[in-house]
N, C-alpha and C positions, 0 to 999 in steps of 0.2 A: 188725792193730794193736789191734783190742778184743778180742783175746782168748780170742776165742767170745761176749764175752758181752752179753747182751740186755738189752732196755729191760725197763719193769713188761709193756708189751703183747707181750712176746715177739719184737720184730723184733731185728735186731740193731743192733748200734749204728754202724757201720760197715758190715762185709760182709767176706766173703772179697778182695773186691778191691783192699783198701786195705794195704799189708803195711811194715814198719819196710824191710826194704831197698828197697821202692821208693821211700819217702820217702830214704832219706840217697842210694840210685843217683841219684834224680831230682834232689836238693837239688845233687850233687855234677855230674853232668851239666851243670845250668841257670849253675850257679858258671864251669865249665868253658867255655861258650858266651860265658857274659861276662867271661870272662878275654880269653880270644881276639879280642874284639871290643873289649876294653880297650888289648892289644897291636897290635891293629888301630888304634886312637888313636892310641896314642904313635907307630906307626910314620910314618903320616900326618902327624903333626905339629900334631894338634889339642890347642887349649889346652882342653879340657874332658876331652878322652878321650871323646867323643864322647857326650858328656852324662852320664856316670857322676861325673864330678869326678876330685880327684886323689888317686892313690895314697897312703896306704892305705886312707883314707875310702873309696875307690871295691869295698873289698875289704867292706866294710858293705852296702854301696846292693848289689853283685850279689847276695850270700847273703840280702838281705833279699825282694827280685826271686826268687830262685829257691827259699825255703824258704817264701815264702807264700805263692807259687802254686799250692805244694803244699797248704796249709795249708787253703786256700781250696778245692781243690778236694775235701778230706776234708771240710768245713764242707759243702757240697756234697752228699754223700754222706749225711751224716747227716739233712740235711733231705729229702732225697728217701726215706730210710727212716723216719723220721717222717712222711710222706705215703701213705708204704704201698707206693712205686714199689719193683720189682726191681732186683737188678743189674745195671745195662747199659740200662736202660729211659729213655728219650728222655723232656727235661725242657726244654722251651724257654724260652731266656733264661740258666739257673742254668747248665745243661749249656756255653755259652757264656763266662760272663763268671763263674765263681765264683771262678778261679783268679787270673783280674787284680784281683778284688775283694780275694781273699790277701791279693796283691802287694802292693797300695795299701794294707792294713792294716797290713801289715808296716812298709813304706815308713815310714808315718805314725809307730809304735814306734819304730822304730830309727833315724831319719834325717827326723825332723818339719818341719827346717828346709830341709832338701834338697829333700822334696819338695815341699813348697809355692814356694819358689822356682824349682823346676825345670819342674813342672807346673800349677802353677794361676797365677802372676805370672812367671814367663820366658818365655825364648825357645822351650822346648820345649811350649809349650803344644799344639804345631799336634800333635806325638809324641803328647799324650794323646786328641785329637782322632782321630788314625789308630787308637789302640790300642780305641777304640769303635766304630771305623765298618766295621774290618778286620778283626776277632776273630770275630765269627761268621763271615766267609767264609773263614777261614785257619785257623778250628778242623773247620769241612764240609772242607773239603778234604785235611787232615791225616788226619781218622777213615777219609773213603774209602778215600786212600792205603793206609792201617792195617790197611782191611778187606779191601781187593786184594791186600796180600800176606801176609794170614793170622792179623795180630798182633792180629785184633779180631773178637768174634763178632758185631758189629753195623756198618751204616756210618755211625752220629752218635755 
C-alpha cells in the first residue's frame, strides 16, 4: 500500500505486509460477516438486529466496523515501523487492540451518535466490556490457529 516507499530514516512506511487487496478482501470480508449476523437479526426477530440498528444505517455501522479494523491495524503497522520493529515482530497490547482501536474510530466518524449510545450509555455497554477483556485471548488464539495451518510465519 506504500508503494516501496520510505520514511527520511529509510524504514518503510508500512511493509510489504500491508497490500490494497487485503484491505478491500478484508474490508469486504468483515462487511460479509456482518451482513450475515444482520440477517441472523432479522431472522430472529430482533428489534435491533442484534445491535447494528436498522437497515440501511446498519449497512454504515458494519463497513465502519470492518474498514477500521483495518485501518487501525495499518496505524498499527506504521508505528511499530516507527519503532524500528520487523514484520511480523510481537508488540504487546498494539498487536492486540489496534484494530478495535480502527473500529472505534471509525465508529465515532461515521456514526457518532450510534456509538455513544450503543457503547458508552446503552445497553450494549457490557459488548464493549467483552470486546476488552476477550480480544487479546481471541487474537492468541486466532494467530496460533493461523500459524498451525501455515497462513502465518509467527504464532502472535
Amino acid at each position: 500500500m506504500d508503494f516501496g516507499r520510505t520514511m527520511k530514516d529509510g524504514t518503510r512506511v508500512l511493509g510489504d505486509g500491508k497490500t490494497w487487496s487485503g484491505l478491500l478482501g478484508g474490508t469486504l470480508s468483515g462487511m460479509f460477516i456482518g451482513l450475515v449476523q444482520l440477517l441472523i437479526g432479522l431472522a430472529v426477530g430482533s428489534d435491533d438486529f442484534l445491535g447494528f440498528g436498522h437497515p440501511p444505517y446498519s449497512i454504515i455501522i458494519i463497513f465502519a466496523m470492518a474498514f477500521g479494523a483495518l485501518l487501525g491495524d495499518m496505524l498499527g503497522s506504521f508505528i511499530k515501523r516507527r519503532l524500528g520493529r520487523e514484520r511480523g515482530a510481537q508488540f504487546h497490547g498494539l498487536d492486540q487492540y489496534d484494530f478495535v482501536l480502527g473500529a472505534f474510530i471509525m465508529l465515532f466518524i461515521l456514526a457518532p451518535g450510534w456509538t455513544w449510545e450503543t457503547y458508552l450509555y446503552g445497553k450494549h455497554i457490557i459488548g464493549l466490556l467483552t470486546i476488552i477483556i476477550v480480544t487479546p485471548f481471541l487474537h492468541r488464539a486466532v494467530n496460533i490457529l493461523g500459524y498451525k495451518m501455515g497462513k502465518k510465519d509467527v504464532p502472535w
